[in-house]
Residue frames as a rotation matrix with the C-alpha (Angstrom) as fourth column:
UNK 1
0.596 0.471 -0.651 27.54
-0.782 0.156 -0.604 2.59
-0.183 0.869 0.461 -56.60
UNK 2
0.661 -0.299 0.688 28.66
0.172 0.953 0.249 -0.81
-0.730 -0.046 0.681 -57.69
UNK 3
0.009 -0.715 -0.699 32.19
-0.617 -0.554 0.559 -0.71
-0.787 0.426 -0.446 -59.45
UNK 4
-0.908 -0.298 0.294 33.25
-0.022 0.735 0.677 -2.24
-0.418 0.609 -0.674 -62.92
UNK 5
0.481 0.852 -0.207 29.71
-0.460 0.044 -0.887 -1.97
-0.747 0.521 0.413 -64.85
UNK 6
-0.917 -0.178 0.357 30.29
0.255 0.428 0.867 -4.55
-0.307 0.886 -0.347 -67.52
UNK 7
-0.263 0.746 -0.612 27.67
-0.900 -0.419 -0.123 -3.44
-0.348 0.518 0.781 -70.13
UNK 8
0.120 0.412 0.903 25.31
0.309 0.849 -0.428 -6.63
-0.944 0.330 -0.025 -71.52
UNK 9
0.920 0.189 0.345 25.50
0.313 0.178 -0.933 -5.45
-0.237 0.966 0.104 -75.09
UNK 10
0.452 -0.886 0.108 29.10
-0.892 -0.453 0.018 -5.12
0.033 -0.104 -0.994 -74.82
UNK 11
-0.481 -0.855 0.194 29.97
-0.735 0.514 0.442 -8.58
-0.477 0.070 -0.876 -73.81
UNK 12
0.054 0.856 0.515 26.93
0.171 0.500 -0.849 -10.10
-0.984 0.134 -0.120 -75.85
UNK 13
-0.108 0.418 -0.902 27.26
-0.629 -0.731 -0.264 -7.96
-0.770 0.539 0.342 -78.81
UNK 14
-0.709 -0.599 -0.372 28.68
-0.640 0.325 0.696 -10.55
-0.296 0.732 -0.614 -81.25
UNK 15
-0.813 0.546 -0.202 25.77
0.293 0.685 0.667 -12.82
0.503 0.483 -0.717 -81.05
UNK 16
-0.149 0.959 -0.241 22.87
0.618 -0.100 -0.780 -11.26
-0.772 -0.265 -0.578 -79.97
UNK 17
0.761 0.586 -0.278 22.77
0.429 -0.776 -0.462 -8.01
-0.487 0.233 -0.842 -82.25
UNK 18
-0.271 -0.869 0.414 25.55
0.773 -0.453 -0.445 -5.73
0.574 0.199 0.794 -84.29
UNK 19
-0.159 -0.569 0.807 26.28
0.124 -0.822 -0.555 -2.72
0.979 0.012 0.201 -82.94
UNK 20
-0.592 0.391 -0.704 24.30
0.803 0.353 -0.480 -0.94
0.061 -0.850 -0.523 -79.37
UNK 21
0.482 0.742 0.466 21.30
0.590 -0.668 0.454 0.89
0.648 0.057 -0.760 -78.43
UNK 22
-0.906 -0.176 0.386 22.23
-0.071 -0.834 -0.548 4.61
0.418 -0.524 0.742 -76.94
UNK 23
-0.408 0.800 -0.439 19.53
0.810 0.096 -0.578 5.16
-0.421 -0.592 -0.687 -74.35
UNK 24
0.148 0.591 0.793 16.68
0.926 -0.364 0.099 7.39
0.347 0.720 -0.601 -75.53
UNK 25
-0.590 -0.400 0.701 17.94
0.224 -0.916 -0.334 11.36
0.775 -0.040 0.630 -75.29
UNK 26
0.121 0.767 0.630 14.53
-0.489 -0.507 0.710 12.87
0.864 -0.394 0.314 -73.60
UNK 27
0.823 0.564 0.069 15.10
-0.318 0.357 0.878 10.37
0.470 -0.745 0.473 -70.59
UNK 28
0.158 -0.816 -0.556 18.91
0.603 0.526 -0.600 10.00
0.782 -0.241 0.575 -70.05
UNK 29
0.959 -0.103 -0.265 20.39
0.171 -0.534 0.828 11.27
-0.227 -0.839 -0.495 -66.62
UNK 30
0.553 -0.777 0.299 23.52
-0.811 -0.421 0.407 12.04
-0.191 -0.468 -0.863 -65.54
UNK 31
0.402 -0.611 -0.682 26.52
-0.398 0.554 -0.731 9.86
0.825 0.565 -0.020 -67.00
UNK 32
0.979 -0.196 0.057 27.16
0.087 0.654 0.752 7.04
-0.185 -0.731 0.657 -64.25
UNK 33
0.040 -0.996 -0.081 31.40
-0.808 -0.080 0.584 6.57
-0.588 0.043 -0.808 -63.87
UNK 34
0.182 -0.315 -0.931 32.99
-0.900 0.328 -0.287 4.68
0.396 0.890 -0.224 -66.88
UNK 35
0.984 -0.002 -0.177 33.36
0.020 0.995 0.098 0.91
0.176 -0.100 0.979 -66.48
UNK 36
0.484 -0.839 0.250 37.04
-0.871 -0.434 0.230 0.29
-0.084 -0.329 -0.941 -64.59
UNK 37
-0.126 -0.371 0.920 37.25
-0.031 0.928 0.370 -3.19
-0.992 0.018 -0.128 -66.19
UNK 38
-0.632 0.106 -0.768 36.93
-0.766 -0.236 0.598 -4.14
-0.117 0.966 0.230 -69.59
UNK 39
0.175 0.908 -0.380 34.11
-0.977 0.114 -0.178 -5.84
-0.118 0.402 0.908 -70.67
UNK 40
-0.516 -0.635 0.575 34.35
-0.430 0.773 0.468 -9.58
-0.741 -0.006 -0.671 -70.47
UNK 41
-0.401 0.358 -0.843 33.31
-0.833 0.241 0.498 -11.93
0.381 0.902 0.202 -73.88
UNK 42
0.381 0.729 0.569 30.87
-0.810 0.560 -0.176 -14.69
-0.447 -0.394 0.803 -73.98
UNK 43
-0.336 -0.760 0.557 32.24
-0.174 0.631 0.756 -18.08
-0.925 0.157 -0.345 -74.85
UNK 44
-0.405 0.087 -0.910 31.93
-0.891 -0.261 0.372 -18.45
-0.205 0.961 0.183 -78.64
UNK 45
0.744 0.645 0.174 29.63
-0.548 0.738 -0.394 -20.95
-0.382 0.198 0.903 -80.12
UNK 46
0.803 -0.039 -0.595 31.61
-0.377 0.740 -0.557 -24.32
0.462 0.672 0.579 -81.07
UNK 47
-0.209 -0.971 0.117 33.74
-0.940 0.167 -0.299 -24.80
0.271 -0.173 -0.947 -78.63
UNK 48
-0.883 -0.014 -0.470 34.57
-0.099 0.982 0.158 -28.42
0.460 0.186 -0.868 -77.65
UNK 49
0.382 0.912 -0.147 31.21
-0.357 0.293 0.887 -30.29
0.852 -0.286 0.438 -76.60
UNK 50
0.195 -0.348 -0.917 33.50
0.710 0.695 -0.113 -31.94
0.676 -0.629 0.383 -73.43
UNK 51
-0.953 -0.288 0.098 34.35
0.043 -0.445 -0.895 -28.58
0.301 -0.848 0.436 -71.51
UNK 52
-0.318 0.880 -0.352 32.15
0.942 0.252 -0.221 -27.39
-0.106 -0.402 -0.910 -69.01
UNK 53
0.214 0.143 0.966 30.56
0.608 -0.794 -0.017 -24.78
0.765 0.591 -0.257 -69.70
UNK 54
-0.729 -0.675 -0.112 32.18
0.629 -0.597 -0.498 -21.17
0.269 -0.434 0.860 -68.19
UNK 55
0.385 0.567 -0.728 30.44
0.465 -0.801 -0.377 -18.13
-0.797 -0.194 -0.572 -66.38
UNK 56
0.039 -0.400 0.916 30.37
0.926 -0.330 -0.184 -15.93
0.375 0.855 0.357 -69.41
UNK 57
0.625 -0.004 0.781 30.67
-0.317 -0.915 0.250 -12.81
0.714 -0.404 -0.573 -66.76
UNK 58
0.293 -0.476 -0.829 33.98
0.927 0.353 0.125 -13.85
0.234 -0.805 0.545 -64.77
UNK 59
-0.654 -0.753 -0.078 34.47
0.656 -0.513 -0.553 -10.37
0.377 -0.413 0.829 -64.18
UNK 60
-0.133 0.918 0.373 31.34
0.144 -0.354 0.924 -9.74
0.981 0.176 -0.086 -62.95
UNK 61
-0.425 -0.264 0.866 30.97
-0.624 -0.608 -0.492 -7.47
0.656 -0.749 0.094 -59.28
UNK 62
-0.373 0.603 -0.705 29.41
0.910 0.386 -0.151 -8.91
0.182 -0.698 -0.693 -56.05
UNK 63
-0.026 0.721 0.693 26.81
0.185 -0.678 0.712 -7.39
0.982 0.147 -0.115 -55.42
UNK 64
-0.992 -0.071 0.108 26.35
-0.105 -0.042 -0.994 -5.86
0.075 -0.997 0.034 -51.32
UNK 65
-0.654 0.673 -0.345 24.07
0.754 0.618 -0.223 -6.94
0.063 -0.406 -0.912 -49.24
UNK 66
-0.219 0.609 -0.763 20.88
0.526 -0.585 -0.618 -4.59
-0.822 -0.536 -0.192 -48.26
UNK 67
-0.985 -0.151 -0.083 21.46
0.035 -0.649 0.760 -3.16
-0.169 0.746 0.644 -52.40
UNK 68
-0.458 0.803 0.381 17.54
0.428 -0.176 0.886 -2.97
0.779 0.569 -0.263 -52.92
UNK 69
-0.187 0.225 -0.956 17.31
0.974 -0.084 -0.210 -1.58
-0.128 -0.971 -0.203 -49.69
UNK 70
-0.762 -0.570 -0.306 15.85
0.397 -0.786 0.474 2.04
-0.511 0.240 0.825 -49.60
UNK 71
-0.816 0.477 0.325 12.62
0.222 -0.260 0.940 1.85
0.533 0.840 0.106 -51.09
UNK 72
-0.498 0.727 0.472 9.26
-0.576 -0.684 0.446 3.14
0.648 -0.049 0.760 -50.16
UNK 73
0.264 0.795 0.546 7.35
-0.906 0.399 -0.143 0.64
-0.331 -0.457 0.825 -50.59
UNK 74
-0.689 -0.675 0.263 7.04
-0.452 0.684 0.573 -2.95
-0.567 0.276 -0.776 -51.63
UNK 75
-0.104 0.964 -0.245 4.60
-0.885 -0.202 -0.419 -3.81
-0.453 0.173 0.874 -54.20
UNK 76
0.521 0.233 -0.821 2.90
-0.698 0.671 -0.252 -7.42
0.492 0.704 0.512 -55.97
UNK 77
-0.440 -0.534 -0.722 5.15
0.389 0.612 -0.689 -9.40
0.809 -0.584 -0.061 -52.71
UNK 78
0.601 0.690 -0.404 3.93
0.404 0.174 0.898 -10.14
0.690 -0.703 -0.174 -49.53
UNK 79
0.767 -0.406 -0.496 7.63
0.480 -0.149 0.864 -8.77
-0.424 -0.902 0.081 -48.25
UNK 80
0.653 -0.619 -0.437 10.53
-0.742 -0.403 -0.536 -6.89
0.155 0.674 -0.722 -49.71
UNK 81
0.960 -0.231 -0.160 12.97
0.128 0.867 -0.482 -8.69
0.250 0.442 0.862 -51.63
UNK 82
0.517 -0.852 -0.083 16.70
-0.634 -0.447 0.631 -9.24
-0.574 -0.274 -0.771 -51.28
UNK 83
0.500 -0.113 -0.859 19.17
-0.860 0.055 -0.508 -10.67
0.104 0.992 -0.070 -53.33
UNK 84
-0.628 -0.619 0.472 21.07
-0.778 0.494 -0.387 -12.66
0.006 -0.610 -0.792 -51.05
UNK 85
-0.538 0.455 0.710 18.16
-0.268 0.707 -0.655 -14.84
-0.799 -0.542 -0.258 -51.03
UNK 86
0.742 0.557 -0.373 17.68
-0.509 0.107 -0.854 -15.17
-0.436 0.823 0.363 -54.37
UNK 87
-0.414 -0.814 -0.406 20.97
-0.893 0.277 0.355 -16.98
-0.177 0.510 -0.842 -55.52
UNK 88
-0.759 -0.039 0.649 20.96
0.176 0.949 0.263 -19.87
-0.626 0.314 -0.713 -57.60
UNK 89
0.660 0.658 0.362 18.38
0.570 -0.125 -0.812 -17.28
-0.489 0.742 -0.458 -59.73
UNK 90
-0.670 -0.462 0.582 19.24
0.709 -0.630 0.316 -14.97
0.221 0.624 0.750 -62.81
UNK 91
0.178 0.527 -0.831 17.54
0.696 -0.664 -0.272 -11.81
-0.695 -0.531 -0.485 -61.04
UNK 92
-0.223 0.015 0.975 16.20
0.899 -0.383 0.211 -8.88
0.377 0.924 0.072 -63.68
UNK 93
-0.408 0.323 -0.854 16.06
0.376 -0.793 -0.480 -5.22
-0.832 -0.516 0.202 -62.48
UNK 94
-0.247 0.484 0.839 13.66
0.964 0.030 0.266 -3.49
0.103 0.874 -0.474 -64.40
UNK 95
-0.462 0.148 -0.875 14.26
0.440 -0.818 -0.370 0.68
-0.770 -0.556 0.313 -63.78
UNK 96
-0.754 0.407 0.516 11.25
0.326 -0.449 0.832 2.33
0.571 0.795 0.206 -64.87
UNK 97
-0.795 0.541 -0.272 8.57
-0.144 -0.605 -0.783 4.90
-0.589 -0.583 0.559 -64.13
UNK 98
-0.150 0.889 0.432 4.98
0.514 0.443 -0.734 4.81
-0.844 0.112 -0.524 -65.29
UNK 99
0.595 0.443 -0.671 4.95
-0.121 -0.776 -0.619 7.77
-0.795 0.449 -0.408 -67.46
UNK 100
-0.368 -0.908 -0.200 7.93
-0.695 0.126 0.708 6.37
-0.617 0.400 -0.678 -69.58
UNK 101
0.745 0.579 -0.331 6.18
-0.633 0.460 -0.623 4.91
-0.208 0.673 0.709 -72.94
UNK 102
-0.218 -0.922 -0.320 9.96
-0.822 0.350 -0.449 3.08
0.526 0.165 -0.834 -73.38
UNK 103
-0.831 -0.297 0.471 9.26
-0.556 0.400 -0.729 1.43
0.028 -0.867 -0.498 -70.22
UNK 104
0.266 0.662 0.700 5.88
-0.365 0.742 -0.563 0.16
-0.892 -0.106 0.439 -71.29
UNK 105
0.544 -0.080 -0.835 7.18
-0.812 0.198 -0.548 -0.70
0.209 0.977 0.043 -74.37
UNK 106
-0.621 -0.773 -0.128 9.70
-0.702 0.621 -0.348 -3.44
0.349 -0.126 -0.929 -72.37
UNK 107
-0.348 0.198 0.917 7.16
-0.593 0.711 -0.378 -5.00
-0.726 -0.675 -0.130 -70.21
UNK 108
0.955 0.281 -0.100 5.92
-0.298 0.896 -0.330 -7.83
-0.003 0.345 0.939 -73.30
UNK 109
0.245 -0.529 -0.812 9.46
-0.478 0.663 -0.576 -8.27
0.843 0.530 -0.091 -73.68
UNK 110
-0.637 -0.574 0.514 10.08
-0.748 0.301 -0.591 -9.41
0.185 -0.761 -0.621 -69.52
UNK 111
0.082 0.982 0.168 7.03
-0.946 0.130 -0.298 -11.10
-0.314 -0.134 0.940 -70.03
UNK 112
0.900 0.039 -0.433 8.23
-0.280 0.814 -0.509 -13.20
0.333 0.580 0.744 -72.68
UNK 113
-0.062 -0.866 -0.496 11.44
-0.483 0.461 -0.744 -13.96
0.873 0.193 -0.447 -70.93
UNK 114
-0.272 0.361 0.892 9.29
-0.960 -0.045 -0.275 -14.78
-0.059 -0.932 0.359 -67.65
UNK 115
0.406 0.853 0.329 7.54
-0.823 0.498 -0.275 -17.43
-0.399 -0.159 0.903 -69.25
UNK 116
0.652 -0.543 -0.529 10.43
-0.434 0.305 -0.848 -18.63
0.621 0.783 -0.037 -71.56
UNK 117
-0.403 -0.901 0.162 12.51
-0.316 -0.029 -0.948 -19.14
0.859 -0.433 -0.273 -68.52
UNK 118
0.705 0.483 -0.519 9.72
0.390 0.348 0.853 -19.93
0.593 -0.803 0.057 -65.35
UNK 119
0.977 -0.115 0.180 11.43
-0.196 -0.142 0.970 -19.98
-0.086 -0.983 -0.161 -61.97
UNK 120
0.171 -0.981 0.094 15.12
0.975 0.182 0.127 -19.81
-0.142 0.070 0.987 -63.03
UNK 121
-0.634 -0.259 0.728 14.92
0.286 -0.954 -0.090 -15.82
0.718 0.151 0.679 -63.75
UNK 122
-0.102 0.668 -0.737 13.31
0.985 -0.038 -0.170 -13.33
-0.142 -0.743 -0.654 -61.44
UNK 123
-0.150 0.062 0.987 11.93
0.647 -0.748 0.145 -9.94
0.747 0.660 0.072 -62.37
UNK 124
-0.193 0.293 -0.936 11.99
0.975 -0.053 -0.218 -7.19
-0.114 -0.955 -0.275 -60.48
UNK 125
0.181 0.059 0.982 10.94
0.591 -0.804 -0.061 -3.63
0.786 0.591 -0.180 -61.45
UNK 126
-0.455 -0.389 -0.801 12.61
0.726 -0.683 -0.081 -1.01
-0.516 -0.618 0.593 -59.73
UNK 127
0.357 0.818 0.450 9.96
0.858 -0.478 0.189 1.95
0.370 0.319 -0.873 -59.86
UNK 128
-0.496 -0.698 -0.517 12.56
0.666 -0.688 0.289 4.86
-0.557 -0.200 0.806 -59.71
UNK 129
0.382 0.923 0.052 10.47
0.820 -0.312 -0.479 8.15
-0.426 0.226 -0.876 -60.50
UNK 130
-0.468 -0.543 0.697 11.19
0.665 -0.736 -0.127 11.04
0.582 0.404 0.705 -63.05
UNK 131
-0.521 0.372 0.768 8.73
-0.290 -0.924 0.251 13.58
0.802 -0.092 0.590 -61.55
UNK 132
-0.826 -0.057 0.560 7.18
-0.398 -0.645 -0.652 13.96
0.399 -0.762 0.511 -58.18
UNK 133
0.422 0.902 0.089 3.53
-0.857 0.429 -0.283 12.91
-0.294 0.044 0.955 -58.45
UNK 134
0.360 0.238 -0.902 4.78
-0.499 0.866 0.030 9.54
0.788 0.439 0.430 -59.87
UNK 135
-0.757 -0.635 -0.156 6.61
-0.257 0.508 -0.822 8.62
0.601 -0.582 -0.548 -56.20
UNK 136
0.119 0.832 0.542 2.83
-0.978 0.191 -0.079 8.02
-0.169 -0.521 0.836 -54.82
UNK 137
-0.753 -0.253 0.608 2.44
-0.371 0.926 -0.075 4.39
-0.544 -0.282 -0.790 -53.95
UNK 138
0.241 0.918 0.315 -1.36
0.174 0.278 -0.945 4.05
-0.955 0.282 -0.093 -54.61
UNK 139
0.371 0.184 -0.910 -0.59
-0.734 -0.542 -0.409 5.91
-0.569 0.820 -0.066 -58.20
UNK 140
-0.292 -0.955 -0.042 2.15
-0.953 0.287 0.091 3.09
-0.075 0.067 -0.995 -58.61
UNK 141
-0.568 0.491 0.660 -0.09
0.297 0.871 -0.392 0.01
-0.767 -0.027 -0.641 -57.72
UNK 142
0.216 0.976 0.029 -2.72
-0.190 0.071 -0.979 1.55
-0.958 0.206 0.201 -60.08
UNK 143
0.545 0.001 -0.838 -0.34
-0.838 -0.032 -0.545 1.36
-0.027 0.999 -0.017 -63.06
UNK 144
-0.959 -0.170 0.227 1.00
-0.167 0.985 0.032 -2.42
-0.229 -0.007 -0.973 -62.00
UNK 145
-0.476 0.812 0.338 -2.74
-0.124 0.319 -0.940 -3.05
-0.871 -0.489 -0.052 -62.29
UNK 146
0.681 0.407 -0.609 -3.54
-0.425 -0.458 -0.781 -1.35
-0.596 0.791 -0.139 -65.59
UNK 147
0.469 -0.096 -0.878 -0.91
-0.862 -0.267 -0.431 -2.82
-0.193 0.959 -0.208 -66.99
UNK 148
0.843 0.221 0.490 -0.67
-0.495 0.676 0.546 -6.25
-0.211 -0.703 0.679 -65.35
UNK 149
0.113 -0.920 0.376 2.18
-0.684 -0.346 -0.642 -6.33
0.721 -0.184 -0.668 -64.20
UNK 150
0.834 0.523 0.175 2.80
-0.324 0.208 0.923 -9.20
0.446 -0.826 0.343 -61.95
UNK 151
-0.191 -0.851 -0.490 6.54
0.688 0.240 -0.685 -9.61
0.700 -0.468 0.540 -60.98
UNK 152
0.709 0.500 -0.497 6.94
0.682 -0.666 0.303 -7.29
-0.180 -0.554 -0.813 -57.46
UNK 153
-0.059 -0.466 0.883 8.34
0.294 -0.853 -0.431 -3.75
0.954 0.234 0.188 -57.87
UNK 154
-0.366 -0.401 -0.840 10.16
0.909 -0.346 -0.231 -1.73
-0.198 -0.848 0.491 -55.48
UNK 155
0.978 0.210 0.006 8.98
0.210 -0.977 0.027 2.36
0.012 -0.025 -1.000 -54.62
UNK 156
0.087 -0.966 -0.245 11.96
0.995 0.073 0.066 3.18
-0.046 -0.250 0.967 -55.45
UNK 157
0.852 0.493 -0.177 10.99
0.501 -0.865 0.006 7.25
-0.150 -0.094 -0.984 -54.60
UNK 158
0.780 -0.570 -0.256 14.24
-0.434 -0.789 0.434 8.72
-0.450 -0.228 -0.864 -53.91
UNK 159
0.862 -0.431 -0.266 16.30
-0.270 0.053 -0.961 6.95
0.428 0.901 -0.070 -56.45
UNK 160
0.348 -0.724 0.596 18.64
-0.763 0.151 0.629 5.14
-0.545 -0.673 -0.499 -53.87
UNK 161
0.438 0.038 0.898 18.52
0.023 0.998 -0.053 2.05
-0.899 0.044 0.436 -56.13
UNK 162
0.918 -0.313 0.242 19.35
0.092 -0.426 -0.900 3.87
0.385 0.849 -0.362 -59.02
UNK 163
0.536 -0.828 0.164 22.13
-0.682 -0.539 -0.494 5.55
0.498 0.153 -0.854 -58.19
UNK 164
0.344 -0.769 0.539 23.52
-0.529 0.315 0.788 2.57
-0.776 -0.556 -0.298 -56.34
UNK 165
0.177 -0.455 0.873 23.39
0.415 0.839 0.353 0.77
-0.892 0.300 0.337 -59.41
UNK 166
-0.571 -0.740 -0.357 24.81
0.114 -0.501 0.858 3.70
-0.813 0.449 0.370 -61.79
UNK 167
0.385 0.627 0.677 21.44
0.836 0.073 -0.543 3.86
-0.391 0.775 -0.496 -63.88
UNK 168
-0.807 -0.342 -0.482 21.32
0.022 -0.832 0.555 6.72
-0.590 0.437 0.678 -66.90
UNK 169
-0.507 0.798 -0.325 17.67
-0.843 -0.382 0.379 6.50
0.178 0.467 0.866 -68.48
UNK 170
-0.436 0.532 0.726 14.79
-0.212 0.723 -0.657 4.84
-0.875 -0.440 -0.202 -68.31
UNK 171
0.853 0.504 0.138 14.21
-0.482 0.657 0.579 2.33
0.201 -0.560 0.804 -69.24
UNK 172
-0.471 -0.878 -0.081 17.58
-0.845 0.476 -0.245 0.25
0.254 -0.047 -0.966 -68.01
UNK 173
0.850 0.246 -0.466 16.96
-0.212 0.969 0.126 -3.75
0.483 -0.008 0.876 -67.62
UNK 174
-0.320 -0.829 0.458 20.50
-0.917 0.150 -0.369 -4.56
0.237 -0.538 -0.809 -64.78
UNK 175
0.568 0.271 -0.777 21.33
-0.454 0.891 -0.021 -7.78
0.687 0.365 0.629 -64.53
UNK 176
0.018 -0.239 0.971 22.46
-0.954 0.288 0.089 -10.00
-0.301 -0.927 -0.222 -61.48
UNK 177
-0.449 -0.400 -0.799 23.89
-0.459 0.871 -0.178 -14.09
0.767 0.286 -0.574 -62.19
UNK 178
0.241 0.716 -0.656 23.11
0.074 0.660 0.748 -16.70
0.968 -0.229 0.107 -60.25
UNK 179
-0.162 -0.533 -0.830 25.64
0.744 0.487 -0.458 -16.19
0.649 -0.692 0.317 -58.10
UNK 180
0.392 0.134 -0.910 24.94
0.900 -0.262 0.349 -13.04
-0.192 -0.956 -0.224 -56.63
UNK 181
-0.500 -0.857 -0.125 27.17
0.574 -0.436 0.693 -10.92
-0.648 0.275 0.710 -59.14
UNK 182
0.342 0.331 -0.879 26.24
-0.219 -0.882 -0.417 -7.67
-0.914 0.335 -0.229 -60.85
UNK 183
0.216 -0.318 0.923 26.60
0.789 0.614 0.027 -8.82
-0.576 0.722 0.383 -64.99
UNK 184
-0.985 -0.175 -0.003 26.02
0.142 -0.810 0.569 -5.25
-0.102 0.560 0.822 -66.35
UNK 185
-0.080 0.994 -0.079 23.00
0.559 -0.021 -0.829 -3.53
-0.826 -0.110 -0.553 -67.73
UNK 186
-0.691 -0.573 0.440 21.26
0.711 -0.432 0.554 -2.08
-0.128 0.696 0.707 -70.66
UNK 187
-0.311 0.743 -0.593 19.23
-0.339 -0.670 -0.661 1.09
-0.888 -0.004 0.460 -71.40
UNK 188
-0.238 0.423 -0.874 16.24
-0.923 0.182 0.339 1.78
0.302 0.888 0.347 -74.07
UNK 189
0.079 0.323 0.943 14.18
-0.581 0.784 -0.219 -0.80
-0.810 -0.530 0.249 -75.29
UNK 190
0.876 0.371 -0.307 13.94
-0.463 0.474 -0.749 -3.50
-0.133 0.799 0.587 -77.80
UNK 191
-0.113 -0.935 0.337 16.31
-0.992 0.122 0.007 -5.58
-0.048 -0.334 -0.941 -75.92
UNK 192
0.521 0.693 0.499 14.48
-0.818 0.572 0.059 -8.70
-0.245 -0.439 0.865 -75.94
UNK 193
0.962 -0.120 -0.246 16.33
-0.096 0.694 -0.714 -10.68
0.256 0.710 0.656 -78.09
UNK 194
0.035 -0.989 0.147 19.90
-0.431 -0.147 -0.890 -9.40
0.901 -0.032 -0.432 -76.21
UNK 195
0.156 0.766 0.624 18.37
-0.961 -0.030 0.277 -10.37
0.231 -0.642 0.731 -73.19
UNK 196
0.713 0.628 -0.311 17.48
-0.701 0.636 -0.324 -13.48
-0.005 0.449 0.893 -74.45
UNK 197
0.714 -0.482 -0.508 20.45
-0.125 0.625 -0.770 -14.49
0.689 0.613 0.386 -75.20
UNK 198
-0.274 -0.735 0.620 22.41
-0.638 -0.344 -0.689 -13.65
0.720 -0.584 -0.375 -72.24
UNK 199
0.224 0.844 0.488 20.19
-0.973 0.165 0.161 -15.38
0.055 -0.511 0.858 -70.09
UNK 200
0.753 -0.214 -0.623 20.44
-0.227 0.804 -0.550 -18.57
0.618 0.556 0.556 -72.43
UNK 201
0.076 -0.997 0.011 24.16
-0.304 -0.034 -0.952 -18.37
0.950 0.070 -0.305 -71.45
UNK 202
-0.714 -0.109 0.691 23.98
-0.681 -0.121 -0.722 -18.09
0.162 -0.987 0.012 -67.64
UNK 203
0.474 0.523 0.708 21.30
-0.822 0.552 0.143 -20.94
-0.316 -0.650 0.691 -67.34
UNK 204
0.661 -0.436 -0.611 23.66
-0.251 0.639 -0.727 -22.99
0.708 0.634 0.313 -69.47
UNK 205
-0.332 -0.865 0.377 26.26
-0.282 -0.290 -0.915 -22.09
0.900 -0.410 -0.147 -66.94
């Protein structure tokens, strides 16, 4: 699992939102290992207009290679993805399962940060199942379909992706910088607007 989890509504909190969402009870797992860094702040609105602007995650992790390795299947991509070949995006994990109303309750908000953002962010849903029957591909493609879905998701069946990246309920949204670096993640939804703002930050950067 990837050390140091900086939480997004931790180093965000001040201006995006007051306080943070607890993931939703009925869907939390096991408690991932506490964060072995503190939490790093975002640069505060007004500073001089002459610096350049800062990674607001310098203590954000590299991520290892092969981390999305492990899945089933690859769905809505012509190949499975890797991160290494995504730098120079702001890469969204999206862990959720079909049966998780939470989890459809996020997808207008990746939507609206898809289009708000184009080809500087990349979504990926990481399709990490609660129950058995939901680790069927075909069952998987039929709810990308139904609920058009069109970033590509991973089968993540056996929860390898999870647990490398220290999920605890669905839905979690994990975030990845341009460079290549693990920013933090949050559970629960009705994040759109923390999100939002983080983002902002890192395309500024």
């Amino acid at each position: 699992m990837i050390p140091a989890i900086i939480n997004v509504d931790a180093s965000v909190a001040e201006e995006a939102k007051p306080g943070s969402t607890e993931p939703a009870a009925s869907d939390a797992q096991e408690k991932a290992p506490a964060a072995e860094s503190a939490p790093t702040q975002v640069a505060k609105k007004g500073e001089a207009a002459d610096e350049p602007p800062q990674n607001p995650f310098p203590q954000a992790v590299a991520v290892p290679d092969g981390i999305l390795d492990g899945g089933t299947e690859w769905l809505n991509t012509a190949q499975p993805m890797d991160l290494k070949d995504l730098r120079g995006k702001i890469v969204v994990l999206d862990f959720w399962t079909y049966c998780c109303i939470n989890c459809m309750h996020v997808l207008p908000d990746l939507k609206y940060l898809e289009e708000k953002y184009g080809n500087q962010i990349v979504v990926i849903g990481v399709h990490s199942a609660k129950f058995d029957n939901e680790k069927v591909s075909q069952s998987i493609r039929d709810a990308i379909l139904r609920y058009e879905i069109q970033h590509p998701v991973v089968n993540d069946s056996e929860m390898l992706i999870w647990r490398k990246f220290g999920v605890q309920a669905w839905p979690t949204l994990a975030l990845v910088d341009p460079e290549g670096k693990y920013a933090g993640s949050q559970g629960d939804e009705g994040n759109r607007e923390l999100f939002d703002n983080v983002i902002g930050k890192l395309v500024e950067y």
